[in-house]
Every structure is written in C-alpha cells, then in structure tokens.
C-alpha positions in Angstrom: 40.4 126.1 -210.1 38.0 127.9 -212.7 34.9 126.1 -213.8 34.9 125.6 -217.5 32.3 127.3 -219.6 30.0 124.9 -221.3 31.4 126.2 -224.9 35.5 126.0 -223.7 34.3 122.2 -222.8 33.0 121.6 -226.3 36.1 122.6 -227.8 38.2 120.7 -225.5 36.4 117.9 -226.8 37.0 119.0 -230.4 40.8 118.7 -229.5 40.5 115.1 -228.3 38.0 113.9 -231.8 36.5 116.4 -234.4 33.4 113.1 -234.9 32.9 113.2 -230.8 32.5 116.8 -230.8 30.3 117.0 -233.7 27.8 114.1 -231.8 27.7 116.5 -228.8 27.3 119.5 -230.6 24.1 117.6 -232.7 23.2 116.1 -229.5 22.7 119.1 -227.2 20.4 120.6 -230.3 18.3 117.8 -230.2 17.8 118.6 -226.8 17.6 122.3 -226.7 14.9 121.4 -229.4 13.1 118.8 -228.1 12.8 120.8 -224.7 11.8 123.8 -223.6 14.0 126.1 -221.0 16.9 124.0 -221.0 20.1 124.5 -219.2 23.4 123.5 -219.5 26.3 123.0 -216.8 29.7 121.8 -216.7 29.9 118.7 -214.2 31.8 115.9 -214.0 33.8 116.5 -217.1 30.3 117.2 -219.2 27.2 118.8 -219.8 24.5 117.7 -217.5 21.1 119.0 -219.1 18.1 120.6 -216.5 14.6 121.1 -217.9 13.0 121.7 -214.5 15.0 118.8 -213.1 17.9 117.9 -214.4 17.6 114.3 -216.7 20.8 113.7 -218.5 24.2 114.6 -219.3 26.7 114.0 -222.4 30.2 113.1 -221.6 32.9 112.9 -224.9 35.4 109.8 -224.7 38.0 109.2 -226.9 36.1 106.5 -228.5 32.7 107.4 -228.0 30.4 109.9 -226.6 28.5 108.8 -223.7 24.6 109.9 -223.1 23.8 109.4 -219.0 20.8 109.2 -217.6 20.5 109.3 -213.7 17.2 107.8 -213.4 17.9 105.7 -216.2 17.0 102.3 -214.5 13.8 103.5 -213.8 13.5 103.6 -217.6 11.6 100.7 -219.4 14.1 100.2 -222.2 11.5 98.9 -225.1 14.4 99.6 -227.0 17.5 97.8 -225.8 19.5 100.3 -226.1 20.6 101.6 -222.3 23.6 100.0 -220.9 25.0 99.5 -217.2 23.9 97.6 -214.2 24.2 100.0 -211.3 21.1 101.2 -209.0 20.6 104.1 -210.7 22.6 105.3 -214.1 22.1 103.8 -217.3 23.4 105.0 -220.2 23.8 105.0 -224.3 27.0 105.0 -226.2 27.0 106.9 -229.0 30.0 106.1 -232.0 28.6 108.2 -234.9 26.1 110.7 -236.0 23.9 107.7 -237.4 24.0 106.2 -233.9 21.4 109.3 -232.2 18.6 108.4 -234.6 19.4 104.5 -234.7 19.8 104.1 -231.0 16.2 106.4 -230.7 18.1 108.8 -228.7 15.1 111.1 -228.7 13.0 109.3 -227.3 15.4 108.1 -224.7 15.4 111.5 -223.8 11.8 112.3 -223.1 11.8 108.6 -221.1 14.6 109.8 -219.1 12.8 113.4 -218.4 9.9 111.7 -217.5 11.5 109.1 -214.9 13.4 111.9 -213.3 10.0 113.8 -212.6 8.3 110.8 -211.2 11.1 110.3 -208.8 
C-alpha cells in the first residue's frame, strides 16, 4: 500500500468537509509560521508535525478536526482547553476557524514543543 502524500491527504479531507479541510489547511500555517524547519508526515490518518522532535499532529473528523499532542499531559493547561485522560495524549478539538484563536491554539503549540523537548 502507497503512503499518501501529505497534500493527497488534505484533499481527502476536503472530500469528507470543505470547513474541516480549511482548519487544517489554516492550522498547518500557523505552524509552518510559528516554527522554524518544520516537517510534515502522513501517520495514522494525519499530519504529525517535527520541529526537531516531532510535537503534534492534526487529524480531520467528520465533525471536527482534532489537534494531538503526545506529550500533552505533561502540558500545564492554564487554559482548559486539552482534552483526554490517558498517560500521555491530550488533545484539542477544533469545530471552526474561530475555535484556533479562541481555544489559544498557538500557544498550545509552543507548550506542546516545549514538553516534547524536556522529555
């Protein structure tokens, strides 16, 4: 089985919701901007993100598009945004454009870099 290119992904998830592709599209800008050298690969049915280590990955849902972060427990959510319970993962759901900025998704993203690092 061939490994999906990172763009043929994206527009599999336009297929499935034309507002879930355009979060994940404005999502991995933010994070090509926000960091430098970053890499995307296909894993897991999305785009896990590496800037030196690799810190989070977006995953398109039919209602939502989920942001994952590993390390994400070792995160201290001033926020209140992460959800999940496991050892490890914790993640934000994102249901609109609105929701990256509401739900402080950039900054979530430079805790979840920096908890992968310690680690």
């Amino acid at each position: 089985m061939a490994i999906k290119s990172v763009q043929t992904l994206v527009e599999d998830f336009r297929l499935v919701s034309e507002l879930n592709f355009e979060i994940v599209e404005f999502v991995r800008t933010l994070i090509k901007q926000q960091f430098n050298g970053v890499s995307e690969e296909v894993k897991y049915g999305g785009i896990l993100f590496t800037s030196e280590v690799q810190f989070c990955g977006v995953f398109a849902y039919k209602e939502h598009v989920s942001v994952e972060f590993g390390n994400g427990a070792s995160i201290i959510d001033a926020f209140g945004y992460l959800e999940g319970s496991g050892k490890g993962r914790r993640h934000i759901k994102l249901h609109s454009l609105a929701d990256i900025k509401t739900k402080k998704l950039a900054e979530y993203l430079s805790l979840a870099l920096q908890a992968t690092i310690k680690s």
